[in-house]
C-alpha positions as CSV (number, residue, x, y, z in Angstrom):
1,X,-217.5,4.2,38.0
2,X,-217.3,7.9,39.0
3,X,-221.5,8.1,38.5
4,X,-221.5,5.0,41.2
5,X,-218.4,7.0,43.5
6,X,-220.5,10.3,43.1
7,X,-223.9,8.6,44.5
8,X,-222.2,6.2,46.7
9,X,-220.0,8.8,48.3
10,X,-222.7,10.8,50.2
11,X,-223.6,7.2,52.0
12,X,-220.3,6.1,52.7
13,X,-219.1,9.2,54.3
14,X,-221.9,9.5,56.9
15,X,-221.8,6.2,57.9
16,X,-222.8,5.9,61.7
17,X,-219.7,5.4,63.9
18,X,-220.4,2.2,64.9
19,X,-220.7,0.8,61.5
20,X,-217.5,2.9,60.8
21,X,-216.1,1.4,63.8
22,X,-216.7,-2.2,62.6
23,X,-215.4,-1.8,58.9
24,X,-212.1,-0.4,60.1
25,X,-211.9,-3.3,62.5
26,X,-212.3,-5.1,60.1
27,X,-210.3,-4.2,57.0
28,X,-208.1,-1.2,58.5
29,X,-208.0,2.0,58.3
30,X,-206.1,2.3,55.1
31,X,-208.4,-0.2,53.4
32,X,-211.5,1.1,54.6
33,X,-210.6,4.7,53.3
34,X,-209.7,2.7,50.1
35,X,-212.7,0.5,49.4
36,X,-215.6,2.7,52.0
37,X,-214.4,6.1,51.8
38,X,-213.0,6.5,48.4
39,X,-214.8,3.8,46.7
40,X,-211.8,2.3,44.9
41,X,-211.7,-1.1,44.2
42,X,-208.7,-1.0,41.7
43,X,-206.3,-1.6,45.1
44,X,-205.9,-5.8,44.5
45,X,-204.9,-6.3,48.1
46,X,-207.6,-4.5,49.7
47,X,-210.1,-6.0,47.7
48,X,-208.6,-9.4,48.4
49,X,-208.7,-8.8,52.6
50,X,-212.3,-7.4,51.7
51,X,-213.6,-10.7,50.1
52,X,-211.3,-12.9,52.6
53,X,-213.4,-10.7,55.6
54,X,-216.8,-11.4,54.0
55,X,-216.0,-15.3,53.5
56,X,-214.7,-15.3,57.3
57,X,-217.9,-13.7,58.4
58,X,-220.1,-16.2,55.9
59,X,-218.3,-19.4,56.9
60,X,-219.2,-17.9,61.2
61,X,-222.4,-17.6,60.1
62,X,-223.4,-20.8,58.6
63,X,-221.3,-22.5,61.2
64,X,-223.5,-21.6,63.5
65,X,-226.2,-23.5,62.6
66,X,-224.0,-25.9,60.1
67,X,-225.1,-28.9,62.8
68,X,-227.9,-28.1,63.7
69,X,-229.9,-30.3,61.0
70,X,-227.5,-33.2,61.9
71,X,-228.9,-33.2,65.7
72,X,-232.6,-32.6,65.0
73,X,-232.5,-35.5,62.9
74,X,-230.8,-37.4,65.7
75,X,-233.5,-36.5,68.3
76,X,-236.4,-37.6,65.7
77,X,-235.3,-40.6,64.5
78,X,-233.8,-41.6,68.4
79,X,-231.1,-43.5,66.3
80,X,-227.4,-42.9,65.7
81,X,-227.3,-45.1,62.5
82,X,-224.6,-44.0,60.3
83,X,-222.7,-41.7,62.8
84,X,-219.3,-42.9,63.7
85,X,-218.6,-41.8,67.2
86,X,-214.9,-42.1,66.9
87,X,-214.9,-39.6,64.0
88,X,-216.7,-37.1,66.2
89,X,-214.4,-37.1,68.8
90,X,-211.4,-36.9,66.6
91,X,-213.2,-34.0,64.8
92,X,-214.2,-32.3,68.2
93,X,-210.0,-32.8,69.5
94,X,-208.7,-31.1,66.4
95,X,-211.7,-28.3,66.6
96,X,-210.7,-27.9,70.4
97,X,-206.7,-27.8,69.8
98,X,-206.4,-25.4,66.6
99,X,-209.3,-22.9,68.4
100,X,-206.9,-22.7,71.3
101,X,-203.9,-22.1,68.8
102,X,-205.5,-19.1,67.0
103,X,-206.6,-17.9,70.0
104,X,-203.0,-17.4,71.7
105,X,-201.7,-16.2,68.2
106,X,-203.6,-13.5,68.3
107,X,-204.9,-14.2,64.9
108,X,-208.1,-12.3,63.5
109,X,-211.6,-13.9,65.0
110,X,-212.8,-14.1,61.2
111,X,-210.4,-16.2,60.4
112,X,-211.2,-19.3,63.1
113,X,-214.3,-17.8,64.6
114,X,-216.3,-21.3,63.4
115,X,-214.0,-23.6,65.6
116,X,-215.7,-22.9,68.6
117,X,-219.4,-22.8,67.2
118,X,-219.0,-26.2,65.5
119,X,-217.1,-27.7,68.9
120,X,-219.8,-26.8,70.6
121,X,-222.4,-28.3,68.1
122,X,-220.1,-31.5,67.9
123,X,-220.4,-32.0,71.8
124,X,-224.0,-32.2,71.4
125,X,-223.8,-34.7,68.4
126,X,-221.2,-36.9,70.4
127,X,-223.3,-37.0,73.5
128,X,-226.1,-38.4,71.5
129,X,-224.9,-40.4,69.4
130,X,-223.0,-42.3,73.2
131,X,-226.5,-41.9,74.2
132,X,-228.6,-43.3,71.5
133,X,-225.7,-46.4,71.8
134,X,-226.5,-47.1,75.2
135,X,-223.4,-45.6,76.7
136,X,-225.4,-42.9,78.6
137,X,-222.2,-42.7,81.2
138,X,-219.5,-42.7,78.7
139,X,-221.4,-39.0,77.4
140,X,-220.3,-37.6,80.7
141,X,-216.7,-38.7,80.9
142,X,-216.5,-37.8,77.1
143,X,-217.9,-33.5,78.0
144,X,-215.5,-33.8,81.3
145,X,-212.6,-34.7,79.7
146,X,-213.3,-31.7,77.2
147,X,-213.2,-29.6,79.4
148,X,-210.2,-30.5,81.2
149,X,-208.1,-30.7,77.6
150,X,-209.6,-27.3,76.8
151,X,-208.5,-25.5,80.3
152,X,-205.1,-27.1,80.1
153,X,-204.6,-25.5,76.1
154,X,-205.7,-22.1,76.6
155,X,-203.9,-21.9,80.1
156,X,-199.9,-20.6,79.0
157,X,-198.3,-22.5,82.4
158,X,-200.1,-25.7,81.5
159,X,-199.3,-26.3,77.9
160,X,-196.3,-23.6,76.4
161,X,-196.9,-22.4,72.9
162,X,-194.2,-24.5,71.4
163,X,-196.0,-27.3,72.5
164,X,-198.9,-26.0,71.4
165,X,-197.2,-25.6,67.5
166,X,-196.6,-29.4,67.9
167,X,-200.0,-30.0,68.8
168,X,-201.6,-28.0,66.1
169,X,-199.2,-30.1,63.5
170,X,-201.1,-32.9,65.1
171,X,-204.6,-31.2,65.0
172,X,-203.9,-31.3,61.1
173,X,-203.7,-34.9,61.0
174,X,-206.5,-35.6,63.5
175,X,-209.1,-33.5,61.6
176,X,-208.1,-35.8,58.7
177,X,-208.3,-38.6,60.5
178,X,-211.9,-37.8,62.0
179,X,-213.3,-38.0,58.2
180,X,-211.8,-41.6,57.5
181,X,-214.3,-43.3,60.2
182,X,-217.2,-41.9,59.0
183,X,-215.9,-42.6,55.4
184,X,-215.9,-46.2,56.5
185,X,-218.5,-46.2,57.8
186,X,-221.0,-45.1,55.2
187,X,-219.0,-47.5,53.0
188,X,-219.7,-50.4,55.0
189,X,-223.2,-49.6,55.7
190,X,-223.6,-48.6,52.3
191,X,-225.6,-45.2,53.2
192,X,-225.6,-42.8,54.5
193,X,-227.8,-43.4,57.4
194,X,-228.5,-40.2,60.1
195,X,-225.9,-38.5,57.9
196,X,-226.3,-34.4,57.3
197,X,-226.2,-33.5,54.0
198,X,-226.2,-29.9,55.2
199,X,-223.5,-30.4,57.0
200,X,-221.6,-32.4,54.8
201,X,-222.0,-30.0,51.9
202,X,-221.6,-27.1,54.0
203,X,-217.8,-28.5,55.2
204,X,-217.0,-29.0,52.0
205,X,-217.2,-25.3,50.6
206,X,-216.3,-23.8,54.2
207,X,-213.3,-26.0,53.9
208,X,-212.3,-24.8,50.6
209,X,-213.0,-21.0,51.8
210,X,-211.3,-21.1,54.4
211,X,-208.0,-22.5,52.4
212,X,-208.3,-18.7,51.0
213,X,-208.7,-17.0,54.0
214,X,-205.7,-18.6,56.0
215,X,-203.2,-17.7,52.7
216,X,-205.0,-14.2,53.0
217,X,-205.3,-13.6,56.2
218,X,-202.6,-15.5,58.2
219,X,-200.0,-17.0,55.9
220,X,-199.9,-20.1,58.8
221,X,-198.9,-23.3,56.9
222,X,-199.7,-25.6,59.9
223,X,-203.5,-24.4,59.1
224,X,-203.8,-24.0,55.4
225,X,-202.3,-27.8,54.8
226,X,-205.2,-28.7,57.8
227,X,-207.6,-26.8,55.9
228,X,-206.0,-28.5,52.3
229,X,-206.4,-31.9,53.6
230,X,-209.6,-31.4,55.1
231,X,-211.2,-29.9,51.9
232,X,-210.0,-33.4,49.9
233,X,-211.7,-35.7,52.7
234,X,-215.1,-33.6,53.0
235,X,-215.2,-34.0,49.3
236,X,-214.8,-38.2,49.3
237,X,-217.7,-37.5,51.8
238,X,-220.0,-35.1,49.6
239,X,-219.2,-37.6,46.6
240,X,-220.9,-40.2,49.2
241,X,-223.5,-38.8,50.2
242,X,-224.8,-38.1,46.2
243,X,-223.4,-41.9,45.6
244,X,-225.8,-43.3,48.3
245,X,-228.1,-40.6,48.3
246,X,-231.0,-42.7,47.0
247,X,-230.0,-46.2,49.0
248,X,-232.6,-47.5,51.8
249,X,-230.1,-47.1,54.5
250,X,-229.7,-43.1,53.8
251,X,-231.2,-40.3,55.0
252,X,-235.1,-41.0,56.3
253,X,-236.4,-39.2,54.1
254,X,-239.9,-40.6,55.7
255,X,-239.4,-38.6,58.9
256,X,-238.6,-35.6,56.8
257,X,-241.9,-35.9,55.3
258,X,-243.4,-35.8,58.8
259,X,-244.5,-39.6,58.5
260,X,-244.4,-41.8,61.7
261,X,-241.2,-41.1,63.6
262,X,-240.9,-44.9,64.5
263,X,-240.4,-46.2,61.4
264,X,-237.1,-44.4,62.1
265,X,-236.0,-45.3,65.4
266,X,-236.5,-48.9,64.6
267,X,-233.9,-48.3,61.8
268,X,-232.9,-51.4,59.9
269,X,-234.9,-53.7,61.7
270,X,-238.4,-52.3,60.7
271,X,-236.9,-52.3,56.9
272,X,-236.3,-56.2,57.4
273,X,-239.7,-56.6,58.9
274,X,-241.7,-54.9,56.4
275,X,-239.8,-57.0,53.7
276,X,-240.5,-60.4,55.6
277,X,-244.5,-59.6,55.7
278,X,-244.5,-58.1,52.3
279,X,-243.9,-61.4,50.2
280,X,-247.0,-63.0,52.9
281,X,-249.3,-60.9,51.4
282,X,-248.2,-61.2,48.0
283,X,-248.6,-65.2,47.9
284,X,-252.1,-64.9,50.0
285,X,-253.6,-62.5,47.5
């Protein structure tokens, strides 16, 4: 250890400011002397912030693009088969109410910094996924009444914190509640139809990260048994999506292999079709 402090040292203590700047932002000053400066790792707590930081600043990350397989496939295939609409906009409410929570707590952007990415990313999956169901008009009610909720949460004289506590109790039970539609759904359909897997798989672990960083971090029981909850839910979802990951009604795997992208925005219906001429052909030859 002193052989790695000795060569590590020299690096470490001519770091440029703004680097400096960000790692004491991040940890603190005492921690950064402890882990940066001095190079000791021995200090449990530190080390714990350290790894809770670098899991806060993963989970922003991937968030950022955590969707963003889930709408390409949506504008390839043109379909919204297997997407529950409902679960979105619970999903989106909860996402919108607990950003605006951390937000007026003051509590560190690597904790919570993912809310707002995947609220975003969820606006552009709900607006599809109206649009792809014919309810092109229902899209714009849906982002303007967004909008409105979110001005009236992070404005103080609108809603008061203690309100906002209630409300975040109730974000809990919504972001559980967004997983039980699209549950169903896959369930009934018995696939998992325009369904992410990089997005499902990617909720699960950020889920179960994050569950360490809000005990770390925050110590806020309204978010950890969110984040507890959530974690269970996305798992019944990852077990369904390796469950149904071979069935015909799961992911197009066609359009993924670049074959012809209407084959997938016919969705069911060309599968029926091909079976009806299929057993023509077989009794002509």
């Amino acid at each position: 250890m002193d052989l790695l402090r000795s060569t590590l040292q020299p690096i470490t203590h001519n770091l440029p400011n703004p680097i400096r700047d960000l790692g004491i932002s991040l940890l603190g000053s005492a921690c950064y002397r402890t882990l940066i400066i001095d190079i000791d790792p021995s200090n449990t707590a530190c080390l714990k912030l350290a790894v809770s930081k670098g899991l806060g600043i993963g989970i922003i990350a991937t968030s950022s693009i955590v969707k963003v397989p889930q709408i390409l496939k949506l504008l390839s295939s043109q379909s919204a088969e297997g997407l529950s609409f409902l679960s979105v906009l619970l999903e989106t409410s909860s996402l919108l109410i607990s950003l605006a929570y951390n937000v007026r707590q003051g509590f560190p952007f690597s904790t919570y910094g993912e809310l707002a990415l995947i609220a975003a990313q969820n606006v552009v999956i709900a607006v599809l996924v109206l649009r792809f169901g014919g309810r092109s008009a229902a899209a714009g009610v849906f982002v303007a009444g967004l909008a409105a909720a979110g001005y009236a949460l992070f404005d103080g004289s609108v809603v008061d914190m203690k309100t906002l506590s209630y409300l975040q109790a109730g974000a809990g039970a919504l972001g559980v509640a967004s997983k039980v539609p699209q549950i169903l759904t896959v369930w009934q359909q018995g696939g998992t139809g325009q369904l992410s897997a990089f997005a499902v798989f990617n909720y699960l672990t950020g889920s179960l990260s994050r569950i360490f960083t809000t005990l770390q971090e925050t110590g806020d029981m309204l978010i950890f048994y969110s984040y507890l909850a959530s974690f269970l839910l996305n798992a019944v979802l990852a077990f369904q999506m390796v469950y149904y990951w071979n069935s015909p009604k799961s992911a197009n795997h066609a359009a993924e292999l670049g074959k012809q992208p209407e084959k997938v925005a016919m969705g069911s219906g060309t599968g029926s079709s091909a079976k009806a001429k299929s057993p023509t052909t077989r009794r002509r030859g």
